[in-house]
C-alpha positions in Angstrom: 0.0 0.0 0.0 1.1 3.4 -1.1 1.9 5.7 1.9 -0.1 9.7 1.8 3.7 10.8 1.2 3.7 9.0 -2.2 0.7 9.6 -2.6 0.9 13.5 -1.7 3.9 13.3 -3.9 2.5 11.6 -6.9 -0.1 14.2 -6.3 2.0 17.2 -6.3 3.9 15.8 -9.2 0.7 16.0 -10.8 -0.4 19.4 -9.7 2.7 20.7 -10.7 2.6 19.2 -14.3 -1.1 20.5 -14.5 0.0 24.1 -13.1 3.0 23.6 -15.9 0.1 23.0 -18.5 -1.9 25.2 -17.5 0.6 28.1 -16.5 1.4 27.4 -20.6 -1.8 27.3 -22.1 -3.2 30.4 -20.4 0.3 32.6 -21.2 -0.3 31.3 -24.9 -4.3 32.0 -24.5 -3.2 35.8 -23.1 -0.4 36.3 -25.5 -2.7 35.2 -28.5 -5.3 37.3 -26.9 -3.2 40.5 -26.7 -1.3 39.7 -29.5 -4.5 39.8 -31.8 -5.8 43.2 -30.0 -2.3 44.8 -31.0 -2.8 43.4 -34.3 -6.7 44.3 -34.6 -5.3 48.5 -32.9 -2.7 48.1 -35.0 -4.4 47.6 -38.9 -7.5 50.3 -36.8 -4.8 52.6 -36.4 -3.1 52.2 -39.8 -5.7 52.6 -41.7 -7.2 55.5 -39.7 -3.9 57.6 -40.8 -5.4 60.2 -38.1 -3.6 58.8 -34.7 -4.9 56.7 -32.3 -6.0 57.0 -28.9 -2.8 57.3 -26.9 -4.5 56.9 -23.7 -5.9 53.9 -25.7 -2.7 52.5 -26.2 -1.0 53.8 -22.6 -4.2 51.9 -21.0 -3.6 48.9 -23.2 0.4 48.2 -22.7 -0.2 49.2 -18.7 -2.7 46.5 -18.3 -0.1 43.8 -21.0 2.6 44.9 -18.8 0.7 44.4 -15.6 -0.9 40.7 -16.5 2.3 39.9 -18.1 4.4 40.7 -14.8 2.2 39.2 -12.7 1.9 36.2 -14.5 5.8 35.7 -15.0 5.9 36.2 -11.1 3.1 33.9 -10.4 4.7 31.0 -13.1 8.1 31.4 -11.9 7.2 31.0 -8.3 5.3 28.0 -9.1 8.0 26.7 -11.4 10.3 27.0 -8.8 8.9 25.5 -5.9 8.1 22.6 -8.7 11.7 22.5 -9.6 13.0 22.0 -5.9 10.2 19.5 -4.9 10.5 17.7 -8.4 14.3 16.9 -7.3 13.7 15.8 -4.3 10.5 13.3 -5.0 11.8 12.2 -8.6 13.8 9.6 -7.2 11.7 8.2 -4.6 8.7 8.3 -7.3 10.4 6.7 -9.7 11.3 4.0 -7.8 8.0 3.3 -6.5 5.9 4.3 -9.3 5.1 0.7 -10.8 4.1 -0.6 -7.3 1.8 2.6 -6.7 0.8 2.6 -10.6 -3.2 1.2 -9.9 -3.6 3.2 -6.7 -2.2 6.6 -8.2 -4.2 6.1 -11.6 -7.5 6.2 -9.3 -6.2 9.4 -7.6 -5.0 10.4 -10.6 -7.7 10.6 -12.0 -9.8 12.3 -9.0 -6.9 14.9 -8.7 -6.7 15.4 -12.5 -10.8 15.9 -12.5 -10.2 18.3 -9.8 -7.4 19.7 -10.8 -9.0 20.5 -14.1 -12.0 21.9 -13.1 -9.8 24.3 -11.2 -8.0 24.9 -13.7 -10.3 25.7 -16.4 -12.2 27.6 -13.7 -9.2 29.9 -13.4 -8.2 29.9 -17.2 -12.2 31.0 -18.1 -11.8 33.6 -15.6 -8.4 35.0 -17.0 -10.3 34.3 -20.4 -13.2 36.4 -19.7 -11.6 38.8 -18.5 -8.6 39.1 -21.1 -11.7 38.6 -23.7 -13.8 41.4 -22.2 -11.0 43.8 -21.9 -9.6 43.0 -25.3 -13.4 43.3 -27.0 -13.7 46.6 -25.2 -10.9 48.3 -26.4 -11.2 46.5 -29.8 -14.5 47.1 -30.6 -14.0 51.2 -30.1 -10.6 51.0 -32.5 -12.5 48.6 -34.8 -15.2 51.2 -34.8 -13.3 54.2 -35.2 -10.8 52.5 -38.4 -14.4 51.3 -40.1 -15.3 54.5 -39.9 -12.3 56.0 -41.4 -11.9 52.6 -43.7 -15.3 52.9 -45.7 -14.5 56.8 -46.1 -11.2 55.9 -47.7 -12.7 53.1 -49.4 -15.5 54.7 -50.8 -13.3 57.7 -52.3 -10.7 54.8 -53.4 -13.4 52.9 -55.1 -15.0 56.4 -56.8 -11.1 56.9 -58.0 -10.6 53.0 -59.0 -13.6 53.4 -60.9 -13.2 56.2 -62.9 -9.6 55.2 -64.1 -11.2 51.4 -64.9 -13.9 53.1 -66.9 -11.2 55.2 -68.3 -9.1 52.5 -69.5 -12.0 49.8 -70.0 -12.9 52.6 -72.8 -9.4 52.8 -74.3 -9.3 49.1 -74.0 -12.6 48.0 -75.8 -11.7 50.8 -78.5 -8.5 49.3 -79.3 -10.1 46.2 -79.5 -12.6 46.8 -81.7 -10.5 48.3 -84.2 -7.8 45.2 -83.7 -10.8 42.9 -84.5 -12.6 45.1 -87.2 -8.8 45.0 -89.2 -8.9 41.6 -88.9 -12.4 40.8 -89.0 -11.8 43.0 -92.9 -8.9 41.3 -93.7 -10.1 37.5 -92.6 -13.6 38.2 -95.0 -11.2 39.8 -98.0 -8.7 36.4 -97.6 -12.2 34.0 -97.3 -14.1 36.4 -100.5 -10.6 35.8 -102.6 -10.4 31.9 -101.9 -14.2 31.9 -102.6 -14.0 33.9 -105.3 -11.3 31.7 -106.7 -13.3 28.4 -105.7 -16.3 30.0 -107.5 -14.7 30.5 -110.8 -12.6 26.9 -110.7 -15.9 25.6 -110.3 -18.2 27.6 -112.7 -15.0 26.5 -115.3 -15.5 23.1 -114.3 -19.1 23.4 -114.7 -19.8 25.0 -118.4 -17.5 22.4 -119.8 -19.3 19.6 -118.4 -22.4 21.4 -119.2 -21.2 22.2 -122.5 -20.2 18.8 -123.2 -23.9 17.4 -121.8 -25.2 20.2 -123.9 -23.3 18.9 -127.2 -23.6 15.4 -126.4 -27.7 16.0 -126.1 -28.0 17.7 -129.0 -25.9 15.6 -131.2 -28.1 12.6 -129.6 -31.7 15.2 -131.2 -29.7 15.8 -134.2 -29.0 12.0 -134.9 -32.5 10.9 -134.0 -33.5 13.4 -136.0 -31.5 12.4 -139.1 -32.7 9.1 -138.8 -36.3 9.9 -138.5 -36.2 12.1 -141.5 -34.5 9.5 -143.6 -36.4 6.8 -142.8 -39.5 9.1 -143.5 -38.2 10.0 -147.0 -37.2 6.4 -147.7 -40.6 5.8 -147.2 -42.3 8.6 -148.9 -39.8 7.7 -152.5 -40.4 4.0 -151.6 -44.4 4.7 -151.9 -43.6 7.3 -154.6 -41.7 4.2 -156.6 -44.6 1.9 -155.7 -47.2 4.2 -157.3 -45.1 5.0 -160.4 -44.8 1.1 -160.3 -48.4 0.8 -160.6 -49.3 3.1 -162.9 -46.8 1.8 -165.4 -48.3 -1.9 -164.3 -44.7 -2.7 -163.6 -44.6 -5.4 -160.6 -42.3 -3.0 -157.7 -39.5 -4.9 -156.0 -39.4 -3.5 -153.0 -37.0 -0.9 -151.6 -33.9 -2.4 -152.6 -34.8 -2.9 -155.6 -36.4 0.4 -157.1 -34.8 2.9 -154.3 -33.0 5.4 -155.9 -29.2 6.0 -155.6 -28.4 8.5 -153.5 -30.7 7.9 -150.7 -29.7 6.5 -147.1 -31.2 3.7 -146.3 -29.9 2.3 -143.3 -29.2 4.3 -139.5 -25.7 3.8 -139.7 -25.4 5.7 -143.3 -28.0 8.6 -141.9 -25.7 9.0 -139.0 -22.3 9.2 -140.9 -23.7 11.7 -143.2 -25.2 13.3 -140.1 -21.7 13.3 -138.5 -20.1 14.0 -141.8 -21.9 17.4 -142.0 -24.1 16.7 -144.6 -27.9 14.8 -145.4 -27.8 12.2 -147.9 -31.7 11.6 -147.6 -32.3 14.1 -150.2 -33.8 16.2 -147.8 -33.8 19.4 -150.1 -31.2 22.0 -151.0 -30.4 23.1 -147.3 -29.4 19.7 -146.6 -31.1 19.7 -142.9 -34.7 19.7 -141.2 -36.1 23.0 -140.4 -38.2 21.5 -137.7 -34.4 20.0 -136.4 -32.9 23.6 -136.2 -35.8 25.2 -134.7 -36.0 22.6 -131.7 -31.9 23.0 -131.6 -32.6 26.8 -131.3 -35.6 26.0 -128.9 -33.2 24.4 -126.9 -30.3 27.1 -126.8 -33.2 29.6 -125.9 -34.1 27.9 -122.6 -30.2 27.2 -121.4 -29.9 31.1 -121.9 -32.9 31.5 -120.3 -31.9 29.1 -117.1 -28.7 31.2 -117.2 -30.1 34.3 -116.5 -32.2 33.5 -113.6 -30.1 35.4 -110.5 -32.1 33.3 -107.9 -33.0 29.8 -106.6 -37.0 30.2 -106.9 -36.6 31.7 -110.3 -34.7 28.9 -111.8 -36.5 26.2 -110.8 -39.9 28.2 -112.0 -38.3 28.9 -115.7 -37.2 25.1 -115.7 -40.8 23.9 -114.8 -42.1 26.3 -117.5 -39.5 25.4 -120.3 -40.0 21.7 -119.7 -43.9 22.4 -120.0 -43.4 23.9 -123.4 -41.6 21.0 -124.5 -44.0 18.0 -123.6 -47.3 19.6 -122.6 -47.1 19.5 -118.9 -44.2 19.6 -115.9 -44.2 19.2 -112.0 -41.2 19.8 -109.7 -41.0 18.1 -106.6 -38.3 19.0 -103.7 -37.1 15.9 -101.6 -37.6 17.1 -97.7 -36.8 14.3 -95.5 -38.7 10.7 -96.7 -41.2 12.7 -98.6 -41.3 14.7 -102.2 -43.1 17.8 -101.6 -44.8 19.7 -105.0 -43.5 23.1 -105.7 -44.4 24.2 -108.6 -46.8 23.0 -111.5 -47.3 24.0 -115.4 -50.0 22.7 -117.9 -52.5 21.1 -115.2 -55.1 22.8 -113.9 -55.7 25.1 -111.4 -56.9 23.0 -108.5 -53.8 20.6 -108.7 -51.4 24.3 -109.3 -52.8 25.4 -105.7 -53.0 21.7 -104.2 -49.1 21.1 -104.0 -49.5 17.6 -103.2 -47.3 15.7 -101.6 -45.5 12.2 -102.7 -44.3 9.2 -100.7 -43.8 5.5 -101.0 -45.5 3.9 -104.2 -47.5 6.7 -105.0 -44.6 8.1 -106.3 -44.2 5.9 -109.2 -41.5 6.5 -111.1 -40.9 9.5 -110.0 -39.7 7.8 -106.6 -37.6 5.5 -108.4 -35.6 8.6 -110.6 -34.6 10.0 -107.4 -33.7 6.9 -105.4 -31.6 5.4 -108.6 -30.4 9.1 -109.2 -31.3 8.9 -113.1 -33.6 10.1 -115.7 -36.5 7.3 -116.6 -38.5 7.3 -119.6 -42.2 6.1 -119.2 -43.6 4.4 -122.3 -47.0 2.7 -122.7 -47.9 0.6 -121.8 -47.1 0.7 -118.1 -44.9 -2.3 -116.1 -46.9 -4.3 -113.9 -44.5 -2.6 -110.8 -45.7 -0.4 -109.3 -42.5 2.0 -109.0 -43.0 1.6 -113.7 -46.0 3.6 -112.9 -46.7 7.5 -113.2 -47.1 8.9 -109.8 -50.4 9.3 -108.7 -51.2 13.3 -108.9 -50.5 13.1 -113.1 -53.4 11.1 -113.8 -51.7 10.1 -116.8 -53.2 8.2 -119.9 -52.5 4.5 -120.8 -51.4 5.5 -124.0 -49.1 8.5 -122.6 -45.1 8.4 -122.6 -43.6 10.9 -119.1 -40.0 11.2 -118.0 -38.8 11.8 -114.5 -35.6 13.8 -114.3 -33.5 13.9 -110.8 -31.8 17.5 -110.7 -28.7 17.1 -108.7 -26.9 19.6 -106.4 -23.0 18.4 -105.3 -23.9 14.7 -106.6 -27.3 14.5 -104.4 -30.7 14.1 -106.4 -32.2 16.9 -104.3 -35.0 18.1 -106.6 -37.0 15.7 -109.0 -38.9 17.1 -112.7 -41.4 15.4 -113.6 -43.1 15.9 -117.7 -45.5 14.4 -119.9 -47.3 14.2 -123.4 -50.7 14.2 -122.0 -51.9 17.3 -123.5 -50.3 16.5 -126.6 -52.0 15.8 -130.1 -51.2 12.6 -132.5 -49.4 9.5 -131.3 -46.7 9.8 -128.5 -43.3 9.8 -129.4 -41.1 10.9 -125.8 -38.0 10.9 -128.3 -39.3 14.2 -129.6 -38.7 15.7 -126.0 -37.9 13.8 -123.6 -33.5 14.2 -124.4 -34.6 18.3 -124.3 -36.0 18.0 -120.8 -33.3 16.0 -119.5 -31.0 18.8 -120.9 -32.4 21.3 -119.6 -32.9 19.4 -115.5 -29.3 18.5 -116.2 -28.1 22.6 -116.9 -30.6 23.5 -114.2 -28.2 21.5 -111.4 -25.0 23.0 -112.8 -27.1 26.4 -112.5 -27.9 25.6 -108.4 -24.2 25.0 -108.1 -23.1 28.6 -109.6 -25.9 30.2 -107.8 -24.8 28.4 -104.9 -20.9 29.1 -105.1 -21.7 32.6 -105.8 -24.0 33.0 -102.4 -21.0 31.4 -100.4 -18.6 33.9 -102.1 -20.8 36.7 -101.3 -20.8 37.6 -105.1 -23.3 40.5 -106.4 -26.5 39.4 -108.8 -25.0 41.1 -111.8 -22.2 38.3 -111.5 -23.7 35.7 -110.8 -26.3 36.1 -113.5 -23.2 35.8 -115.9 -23.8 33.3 -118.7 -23.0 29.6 -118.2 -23.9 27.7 -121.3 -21.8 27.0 -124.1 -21.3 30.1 -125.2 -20.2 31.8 -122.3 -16.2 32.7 -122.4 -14.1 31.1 -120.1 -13.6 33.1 -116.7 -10.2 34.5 -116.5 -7.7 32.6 -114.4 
């Protein structure tokens, strides 16, 4: 069993490690305390620039110096009298200590709960007090530099502002101008690459027009030849068979009685065509008026198409054209799954202000040109499919021939003509027309392109209205 002098001695060992904790922890607590109200006086009376108090400040080191001394006194009293008793007990303590370990952990305890409670008694006391001098003095310096702070501020801020809108001015100016330079020079460097662009591809386009153009009418001009030839053959083959007939001479048959001179075979009517001159006899211009007016005819409308300056009036004038050629003409836009009408020539007025709209197998044929991305020919009779069929709006004729004609813009079908012979008199012959509306869908796509090259250049109407058919002068490069 521990004796009371270990005990009393484990228990002022204690006390004096609790004083030496405490005796630390309050000095900090105080120093903080007075350390932050210097601190808090000092940035009160900086920024006041007037002075501060001086009995404020007399008041406030008296009462540092004061706490200060009489805590030093107190500490070192205490740290002394720990010292000399620590010396003597250290020994004996440690020597004992595990023996006494249980019973001094129980007093321990009650001495350190006591010990505490006196303690934090006394540091909440030196606390409050510190704390309600300290708030006290602080909150009349806070009070007076806030005062003086927002006046400062507030002029500071009024200065700070003017100079920012000053400079924010100059600034944005600058800017602006920077950016407008080379805002101008970025659209002159994009309008010259355009520009450029624009006429590479108007070039490329009038020679593949041109070519198209040529090939088409060379195809009309063949046909044409043929037609005619085989049409006098038979007009001086029934002209030999009534001579024939009269003279009651048996007639042998075109081989036989045909005169010498005549064509009598596509391949010969297409050299001479070639050649540059008829062989069917056809009279002493040596060419089919009727052929040279539907050549002209043609030439006509490509002019025409190239003078259209916009979108809507290109597409009207090649629904128009197409009309005069057959007898009537639809054009239908592809938006999405569907092909919507847009405009109509030669039907009547309820299906011109109906604009119907086309989808799946209603679309005939029509569907079909756009899918496959080619012109198709519709000859009677119809196919039993349903995509050989005219579409449903035309209400065409058994006996009818149409033509669907996809107009393509950068290699997409994105617009479809439709036309048809249905208003037209006699027997139908689509060979008459149809190669002049595929033509003229075919020019009307190189035509989109130019129109649309010159838009993205940003060129004006006047040059973009320039001719793009065949006789058109190359651009200059």
């Amino acid at each position: 069993m521990a004796t009371d002098q270990d005990r009393q001695q484990a228990v002022d060992a204690l006390l004096d490690r609790l004083r030496e904790e405490t005796d630390t922890a309050v000095r900090g607590f105080v120093n903080d305390v007075v350390a932050r109200a210097d601190a808090d006086r000092q940035r009160a009376l900086d920024a006041a620039r007037q002075g501060a108090d001086a009995a404020v400040q007399a008041a406030v080191d008296a009462a540092r110096k004061d706490v200060r001394g009489e805590l030093d006194g107190l500490l070192e009293a205490r740290l002394q009298e720990a010292e000399a008793a620590h010396g003597k007990r250290v020994a004996a303590l440690e020597a004992k200590l595990a023996e006494t370990r249980e019973q001094a952990e129980a007093d321990r305890a009650a001495a350190l709960a006591e010990a505490r409670e006196r303690a934090d008694a006394e540091r909440e006391a030196a606390a409050a007090e510190a704390r309600a001098t300290a708030g006290a003095e602080g909150a009349k310096a806070l009070a007076e530099a806030r005062q003086a702070a927002a006046a400062e501020q507030s002029a500071a801020l009024a200065e700070a502002r003017d100079l920012a809108d000053a400079e924010q001015a100059k600034t944005l100016a600058e800017a602006r101008a920077r950016a407008d330079a080379e805002r101008a020079e970025a659209v002159a460097g994009v309008r010259q690459e355009a520009a450029a662009e624009q006429v590479a591809a108007l070039s490329r386009a009038r020679k593949e027009a041109a070519a198209e153009q040529a090939e088409a009418l060379s195809r009309v001009r063949r046909e044409a030849a043929v037609a005619q030839a085989e049409a006098v053959a038979r007009a001086q083959e029934a002209a030999a068979q009534a001579a024939a007939n009269a003279a009651g001479v048996p007639y042998g048959g075109a081989g036989a009685g045909a005169p010498s001179g005549v064509a009598t075979s596509e391949g010969e009517v297409r050299l001479a065509f070639d050649s540059g001159h008829s062989g069917v006899g056809s009279g002493p211009a040596g060419g089919d008026p009727e052929d040279g007016a539907r050549v002209s005819q043609i030439l006509d409308a490509v002019r025409h198409l190239d003078e259209q300056t916009t979108l809507t009036s290109l597409l009207e004038a090649l629904t128009e054209r197409a009309a005069a050629y057959a007898s009537r003409a639809a054009l239908f836009i592809r938006i999405g799954g569907q092909m919507q009408g847009w405009r109509f020539a030669g039907f009547d007025s309820a299906m011109e202000n109906g604009a119907p709209s086309l989808n799946g197998t209603g679309s005939g044929f029509l569907g079909r040109a756009i899918d496959e991305g080619r012109a198709l020919v519709l000859t009677p009779p119809p196919g039993e499919d349903e995509l050989d069929w005219p579409p449903a709006f035309a209400s065409l004729p058994p006996d009818r021939s149409a033509i669907a004609v996809p107009v393509s813009v950068g290699g997409q079908p994105m617009v479809a003509l439709y036309a048809d012979d249905a208003a037209r008199e006699g027997p139908s012959t689509p060979s008459a027309w149809s190669d002049a509306i595929e033509l003229l869908a075919r020019h009307a796509g190189c035509c989109i392109e130019a129109l649309t090259a010159n838009h993205a250049a940003g060129l004006t109407p006047a040059t973009s209205a320039r001719a793009t058919g065949p006789d058109a002068p190359e651009p200059a490069q």
